[in-house]
N, C-alpha and C positions, 0 to 999 in steps of 0.2 A: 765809562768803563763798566759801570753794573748794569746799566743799561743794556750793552752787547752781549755782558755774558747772561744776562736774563734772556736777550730773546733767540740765545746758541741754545741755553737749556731748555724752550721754549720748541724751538724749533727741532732738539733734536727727542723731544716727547711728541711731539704734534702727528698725528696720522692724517696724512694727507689726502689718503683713500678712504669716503666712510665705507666702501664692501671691505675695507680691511681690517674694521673694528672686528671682537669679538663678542658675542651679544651671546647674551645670559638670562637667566629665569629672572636674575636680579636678586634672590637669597644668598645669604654668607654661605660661604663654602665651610663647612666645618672638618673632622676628622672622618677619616669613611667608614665609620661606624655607625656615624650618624647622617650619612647620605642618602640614604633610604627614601625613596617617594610614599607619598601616602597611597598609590597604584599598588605598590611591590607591599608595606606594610600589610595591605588590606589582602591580598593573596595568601600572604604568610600565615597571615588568623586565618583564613579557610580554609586552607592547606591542613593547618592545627586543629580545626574543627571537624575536618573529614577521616581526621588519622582517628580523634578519639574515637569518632563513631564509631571506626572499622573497627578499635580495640572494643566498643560495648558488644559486640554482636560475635 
């Protein structure tokens, strides 16, 4: 009897199609506060570096 219901819950987890997985960076997904790529971070400092300038001048 645990048997059958191991391989129902078994079966009804199991993806049959691997193109129907969903594939990931692999990283914990956290709050989207802290989603940010280090791309997007690194723009946001130069972004912040080219405002100061324009306020030096």
């Amino acid at each position: 009897m645990i048997q059958r219901l191991v391989k129902r819950v078994r079966a009804w987890f199991a993806v049959e199609d691997p193109e129907d997985r969903i594939e990931g960076s692999g990283e914990a997904i956290t709050s989207p506060q802290h989603r940010r790529s280090a791309e997007a971070e690194a723009e946001l400092e130069r972004l912040q570096e080219a405002a100061e300038e324009t306020e030096r001048t």
